[in-house]
C-alpha positions in Angstrom: 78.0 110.3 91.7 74.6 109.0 92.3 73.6 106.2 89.5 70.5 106.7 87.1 68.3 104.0 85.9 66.6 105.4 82.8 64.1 103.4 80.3 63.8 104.1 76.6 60.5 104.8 74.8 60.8 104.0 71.5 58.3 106.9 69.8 56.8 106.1 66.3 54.0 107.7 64.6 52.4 108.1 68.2 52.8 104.8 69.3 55.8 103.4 71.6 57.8 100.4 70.0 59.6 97.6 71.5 62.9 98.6 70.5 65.1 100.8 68.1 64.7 97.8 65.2 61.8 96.3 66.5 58.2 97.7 65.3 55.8 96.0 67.7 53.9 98.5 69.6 54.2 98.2 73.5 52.0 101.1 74.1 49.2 103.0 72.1 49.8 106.2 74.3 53.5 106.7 75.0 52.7 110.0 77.7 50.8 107.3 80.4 53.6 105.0 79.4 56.2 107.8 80.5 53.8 108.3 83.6 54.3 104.6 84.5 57.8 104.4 84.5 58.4 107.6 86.6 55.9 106.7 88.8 57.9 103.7 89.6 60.9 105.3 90.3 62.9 105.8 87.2 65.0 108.9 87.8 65.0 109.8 83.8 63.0 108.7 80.8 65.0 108.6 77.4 63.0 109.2 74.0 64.2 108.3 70.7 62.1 110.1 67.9 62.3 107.4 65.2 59.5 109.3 62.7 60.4 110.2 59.2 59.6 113.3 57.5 58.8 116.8 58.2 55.1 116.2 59.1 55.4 112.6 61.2 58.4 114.4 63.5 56.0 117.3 64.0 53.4 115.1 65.5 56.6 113.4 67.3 56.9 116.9 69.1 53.4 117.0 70.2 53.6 113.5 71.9 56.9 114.5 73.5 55.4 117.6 74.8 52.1 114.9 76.5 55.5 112.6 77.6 57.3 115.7 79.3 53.9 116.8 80.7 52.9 113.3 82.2 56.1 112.2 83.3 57.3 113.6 86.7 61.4 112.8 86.2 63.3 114.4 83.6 63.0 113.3 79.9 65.6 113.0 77.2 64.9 113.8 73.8 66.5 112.0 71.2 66.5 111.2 67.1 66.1 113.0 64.3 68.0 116.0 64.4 69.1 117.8 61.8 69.5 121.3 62.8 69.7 123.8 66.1 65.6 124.2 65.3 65.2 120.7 66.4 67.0 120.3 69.4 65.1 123.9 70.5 61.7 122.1 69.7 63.0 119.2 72.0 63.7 121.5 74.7 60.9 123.8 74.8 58.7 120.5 74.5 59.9 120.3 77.6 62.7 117.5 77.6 65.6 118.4 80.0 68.2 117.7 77.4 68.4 116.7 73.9 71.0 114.2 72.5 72.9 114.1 69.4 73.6 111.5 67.2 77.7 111.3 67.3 76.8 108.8 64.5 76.3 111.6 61.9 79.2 114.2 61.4 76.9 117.1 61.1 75.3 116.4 64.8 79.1 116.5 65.9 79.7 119.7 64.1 76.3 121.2 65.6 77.6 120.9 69.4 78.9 123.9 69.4 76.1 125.9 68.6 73.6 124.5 70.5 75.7 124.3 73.4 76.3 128.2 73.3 72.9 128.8 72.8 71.3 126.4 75.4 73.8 125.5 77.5 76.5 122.5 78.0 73.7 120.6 80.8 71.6 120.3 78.1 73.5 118.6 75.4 74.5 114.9 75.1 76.4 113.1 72.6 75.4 109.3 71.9 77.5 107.1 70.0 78.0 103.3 69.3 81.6 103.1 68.7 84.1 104.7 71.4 86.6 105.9 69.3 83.9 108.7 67.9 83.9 110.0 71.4 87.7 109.5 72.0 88.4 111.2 67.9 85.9 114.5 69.5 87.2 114.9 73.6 88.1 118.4 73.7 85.0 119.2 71.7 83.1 116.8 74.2 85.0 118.4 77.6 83.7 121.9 76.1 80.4 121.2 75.1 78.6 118.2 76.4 77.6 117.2 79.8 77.4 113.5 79.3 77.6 110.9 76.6 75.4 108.0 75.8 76.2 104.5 74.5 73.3 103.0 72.7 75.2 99.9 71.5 75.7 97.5 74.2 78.1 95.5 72.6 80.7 98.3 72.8 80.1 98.6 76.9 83.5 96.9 77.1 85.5 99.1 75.1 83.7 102.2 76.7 84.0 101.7 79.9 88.5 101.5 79.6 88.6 104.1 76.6 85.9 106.7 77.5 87.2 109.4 79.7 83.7 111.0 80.6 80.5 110.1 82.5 78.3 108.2 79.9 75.2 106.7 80.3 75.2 103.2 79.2 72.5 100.6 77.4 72.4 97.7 78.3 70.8 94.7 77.0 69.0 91.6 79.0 71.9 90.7 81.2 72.5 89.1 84.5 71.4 91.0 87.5 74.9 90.8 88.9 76.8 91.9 85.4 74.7 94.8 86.1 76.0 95.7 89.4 79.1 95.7 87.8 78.6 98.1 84.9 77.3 100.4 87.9 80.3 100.0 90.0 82.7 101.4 86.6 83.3 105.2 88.0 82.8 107.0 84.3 79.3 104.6 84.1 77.3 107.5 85.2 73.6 105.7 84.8 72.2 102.7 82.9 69.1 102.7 80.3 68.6 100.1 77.4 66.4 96.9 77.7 67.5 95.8 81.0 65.8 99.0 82.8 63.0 99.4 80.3 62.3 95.3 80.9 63.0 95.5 84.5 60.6 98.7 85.6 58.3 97.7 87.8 60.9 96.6 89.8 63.6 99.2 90.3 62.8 100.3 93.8 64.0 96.9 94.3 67.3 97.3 92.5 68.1 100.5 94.0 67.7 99.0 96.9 70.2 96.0 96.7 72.6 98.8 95.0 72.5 100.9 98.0 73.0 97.7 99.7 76.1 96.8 97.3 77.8 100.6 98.0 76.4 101.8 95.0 75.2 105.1 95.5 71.8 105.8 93.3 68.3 107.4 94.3 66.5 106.0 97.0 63.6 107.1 99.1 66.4 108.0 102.2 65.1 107.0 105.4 65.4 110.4 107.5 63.4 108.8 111.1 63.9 105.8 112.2 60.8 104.1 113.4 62.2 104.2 117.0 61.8 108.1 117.1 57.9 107.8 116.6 55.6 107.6 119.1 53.2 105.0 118.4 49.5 104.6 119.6 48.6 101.8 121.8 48.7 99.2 119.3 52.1 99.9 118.2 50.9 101.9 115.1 51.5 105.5 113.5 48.1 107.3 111.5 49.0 108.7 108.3 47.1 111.6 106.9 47.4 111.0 103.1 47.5 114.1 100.9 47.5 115.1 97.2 50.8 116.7 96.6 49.3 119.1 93.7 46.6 120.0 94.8 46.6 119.8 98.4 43.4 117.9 98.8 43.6 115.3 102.1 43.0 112.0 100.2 42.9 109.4 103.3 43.8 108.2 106.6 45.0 105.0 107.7 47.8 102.8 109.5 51.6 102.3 109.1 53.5 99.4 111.3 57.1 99.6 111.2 57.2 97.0 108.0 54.7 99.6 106.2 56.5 102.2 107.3 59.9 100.4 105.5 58.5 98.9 102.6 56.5 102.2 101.6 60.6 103.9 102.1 61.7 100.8 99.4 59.0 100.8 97.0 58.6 104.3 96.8 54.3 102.8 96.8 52.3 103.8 100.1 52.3 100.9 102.2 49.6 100.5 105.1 48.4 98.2 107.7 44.9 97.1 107.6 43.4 96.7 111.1 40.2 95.0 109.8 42.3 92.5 107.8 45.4 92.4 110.7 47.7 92.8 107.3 50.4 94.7 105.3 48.3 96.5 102.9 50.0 97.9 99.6 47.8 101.0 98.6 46.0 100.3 94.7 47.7 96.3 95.1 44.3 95.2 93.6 42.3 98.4 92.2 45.6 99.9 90.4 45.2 102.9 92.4 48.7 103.0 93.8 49.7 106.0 95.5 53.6 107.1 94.6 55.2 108.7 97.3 56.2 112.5 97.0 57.4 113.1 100.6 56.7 111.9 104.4 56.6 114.6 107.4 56.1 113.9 111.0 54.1 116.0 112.6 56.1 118.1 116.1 54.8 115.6 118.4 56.4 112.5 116.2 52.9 110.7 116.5 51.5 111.0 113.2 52.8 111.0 109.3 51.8 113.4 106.4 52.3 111.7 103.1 52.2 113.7 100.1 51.7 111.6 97.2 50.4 110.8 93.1 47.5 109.3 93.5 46.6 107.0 90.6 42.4 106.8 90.1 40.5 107.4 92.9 41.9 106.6 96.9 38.2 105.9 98.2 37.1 102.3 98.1 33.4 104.4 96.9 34.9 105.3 93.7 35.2 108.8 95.3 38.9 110.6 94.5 39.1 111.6 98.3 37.4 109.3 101.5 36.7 113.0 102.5 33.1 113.6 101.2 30.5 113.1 103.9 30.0 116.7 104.2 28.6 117.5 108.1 29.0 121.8 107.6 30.3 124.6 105.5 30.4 128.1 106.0 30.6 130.6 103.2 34.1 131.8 102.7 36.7 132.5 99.8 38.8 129.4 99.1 40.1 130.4 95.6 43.8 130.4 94.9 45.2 132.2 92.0 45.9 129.6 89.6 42.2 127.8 90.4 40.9 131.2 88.8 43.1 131.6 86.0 41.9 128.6 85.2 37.8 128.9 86.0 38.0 132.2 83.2 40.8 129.9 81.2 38.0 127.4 80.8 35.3 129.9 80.3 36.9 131.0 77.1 37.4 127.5 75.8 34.1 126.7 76.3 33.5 130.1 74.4 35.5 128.8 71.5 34.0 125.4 71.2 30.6 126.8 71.9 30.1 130.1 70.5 27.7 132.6 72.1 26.2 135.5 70.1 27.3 138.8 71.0 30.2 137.7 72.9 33.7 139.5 72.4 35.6 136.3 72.9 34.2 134.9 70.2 34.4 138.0 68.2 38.0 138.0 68.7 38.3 134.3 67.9 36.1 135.3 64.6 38.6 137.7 63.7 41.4 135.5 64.0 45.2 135.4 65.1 46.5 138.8 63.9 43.0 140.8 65.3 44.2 138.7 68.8 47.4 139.7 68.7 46.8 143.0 67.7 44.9 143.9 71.2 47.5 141.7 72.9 50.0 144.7 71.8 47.4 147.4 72.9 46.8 146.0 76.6 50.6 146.0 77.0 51.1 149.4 76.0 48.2 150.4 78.1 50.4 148.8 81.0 53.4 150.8 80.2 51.2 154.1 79.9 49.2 152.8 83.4 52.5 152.4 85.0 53.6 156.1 84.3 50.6 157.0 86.6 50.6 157.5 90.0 47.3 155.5 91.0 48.1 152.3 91.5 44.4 150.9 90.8 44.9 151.5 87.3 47.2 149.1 86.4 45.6 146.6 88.0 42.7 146.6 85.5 45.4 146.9 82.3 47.0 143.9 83.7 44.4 142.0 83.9 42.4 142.8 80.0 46.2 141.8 79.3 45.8 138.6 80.6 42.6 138.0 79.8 43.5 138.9 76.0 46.4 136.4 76.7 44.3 133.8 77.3 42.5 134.2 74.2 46.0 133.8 72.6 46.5 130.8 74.8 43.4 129.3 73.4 44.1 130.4 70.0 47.4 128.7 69.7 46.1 125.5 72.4 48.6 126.5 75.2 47.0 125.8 78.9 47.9 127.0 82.1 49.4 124.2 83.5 52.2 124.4 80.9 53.1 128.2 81.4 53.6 127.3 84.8 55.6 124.0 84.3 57.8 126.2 81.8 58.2 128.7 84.9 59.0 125.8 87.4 61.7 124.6 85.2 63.6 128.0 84.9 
């Protein structure tokens, strides 16, 4: 069982806090904080929803949507549940699992439902005291995938009485008491002030975990440098490459140090020839770039990383060093989604900017139920299309139904980007 290290955000009326009890703000926009911490290899991100009241825990959702939607690990949703309603509006925020409070009697008698209706990987239990989770174990065994202690004085107690994998919080403790805790078998992953505290640096600890027999996430080292063929300065050229959208970002250097430290830091790591140094990518702009994968090409002479590149990679400001355009033919380098998106925006702009006479903004005019109501048309003009033997025709009901989707999309502010996430995740 590979360990998890997983910082907190502590979520309060849009802003992150220091802790569950302490109110000073840390960050004004918890979504790039949840970018930061994944980005720098956190292999979960756990949320507590600390708002009050119908209204502040609605506006919770909609930043724990952004968080989902910025961070590229799993998130955990957790806080203020009361009902099944609210651990469905964690998941289909987009958190991977939700959490209930083992704290509150009617969180342990809602395990059951939820479970059954979304599944036993999705539910967790958190509790402070280990005889709650001892007093529900066949309940637990049945419906919960994983327990979380969020008191780290009771780590003692947990660790000999709990008889389940449980993540566990810990507070600012020595490096080696760490180790430790992540040696205990049922210790299934770590998260509390000692990650959150510690999170520009866990490449680092995974490293000496891996290095202490503790198996956790590591960028695995596939090729050794030996099986490369180098140029005549000892060196391998790296084609860097944005791994969403495929655009070539930059080319440059690795020596075998680069090559290892960008493989521990999980943070593309070159050589500069015009400085003869190790050169960590965005060390001084911020522009880090956080490796997705490494491929070698089939002659083992040259590296494609795919990566996240933070700001632009170009020392010109420019997102890509690929600008200094010499030709270009005509031709048709669309792709599905970059036109859903070119008429997606055309009807935002539509909506923000209304132009006489158009139907999109007659429909938006109109409102919700006039939208809805051709929605339900252009399907049944698919299932009538479909009847028909020319295939051409459904082609054009399929797409007025997704244009007229896209109105709804834009009606109720859902983009592209997260119908597709929401596909990727099933």
């Amino acid at each position: 069982m590979k360990k998890l290290f997983i910082p907190c955000i502590y979520l309060k009326k849009g802003m992150a806090l220091k802790g569950m009890t302490d109110a000073a703000v840390i960050s004004m926009d918890p979504a790039e904080l949840a970018k930061t911490y994944s980005q720098n290899n956190a292999d979960e991100i756990l949320v507590f929803d600390l708002s009050s009241g119908d209204a502040e825990h609605e506006e919770a959702i909609d930043v724990i949507k952004r968080i989902c939607k910025e961070s590229e690990v799993p998130v955990i949703g957790a806080g203020n549940i009361a009902r099944m309603e609210d651990v469905k509006k964690l998941l289909y925020a987009g958190c991977a699992r939700a959490c209930l409070d083992y704290g509150k009697q009617s969180n342990i008698d809602l395990t059951k439902e939820v479970s059954e209706k979304f599944g036993k990987d999705k539910i967790l239990a958190a509790f402070q005291n280990p005889s709650v989770i001892t007093a529900n174990q066949p309940l637990l065994d049945t419906y919960v995938c994983a327990a979380l202690l969020t008191e780290p004085s009771a780590l003692l107690a947990s660790v000999t009485e709990i008889n389940m994998p449980f993540i566990a919080s810990l507070s600012d403790i020595s490096l080696d008491k760490a180790l430790e805790y992540l040696g205990v078998h049922s210790v299934c992953g770590i998260s509390g002030d000692f990650v959150t505290h510690n999170i520009m640096n866990i490449s680092s600890l995974k490293h000496l975990c891996f290095e202490n027999g503790i198996e956790v996430n590591t960028y695995e080292n596939c090729m050794p440098w030996e099986r490369f063929k180098k140029n005549a300065d000892g060196m391998l050229p790296v084609i860097t490459q944005d791994c969403q959208t495929g655009e070539v970002l930059m080319m440059a250097y690795m020596t075998k140090e680069a090559y290892e430290l960008t493989l521990q830091t999980g943070r593309m790591t070159y050589y500069s020839r015009s400085r003869n140094e190790l050169w960590i990518k965005g060390e001084t702009s911020g522009h880090y770039q956080y490796v997705k994968s490494l491929t070698a090409d089939c002659d083992m002479d040259t590296l494609l990383a795919k990566v996240s590149q933070v700001g632009a990679a170009c020392h010109t400001g420019n997102y890509s060093c690929f600008f200094n355009e010499i030709m270009k033919k005509e031709y048709d380098d669309e792709n599905p989604l970059t036109i859903f998106n070119s008429v997606f925006d055309v009807i935002l702009d539509r909506k923000e900017h209304p132009k006489e006479g158009s139907y999109t903004n007659y429909l938006f005019d109109k409102g919700i139920d006039k939208i809805l109501k051709k929605v339900g048309e252009e399907a049944t003009e698919i299932v009538i299309a479909a009847k028909n033997p020319n295939p051409e025709e459904i082609k054009y009901e399929i797409s007025d139904l997704l244009y007229h989707l896209m109105v709804l999309m834009a009606q109720k502010g859902v983009t592209w980007e997260e119908i597709t996430d929401e596909l990727a995740r099933r």
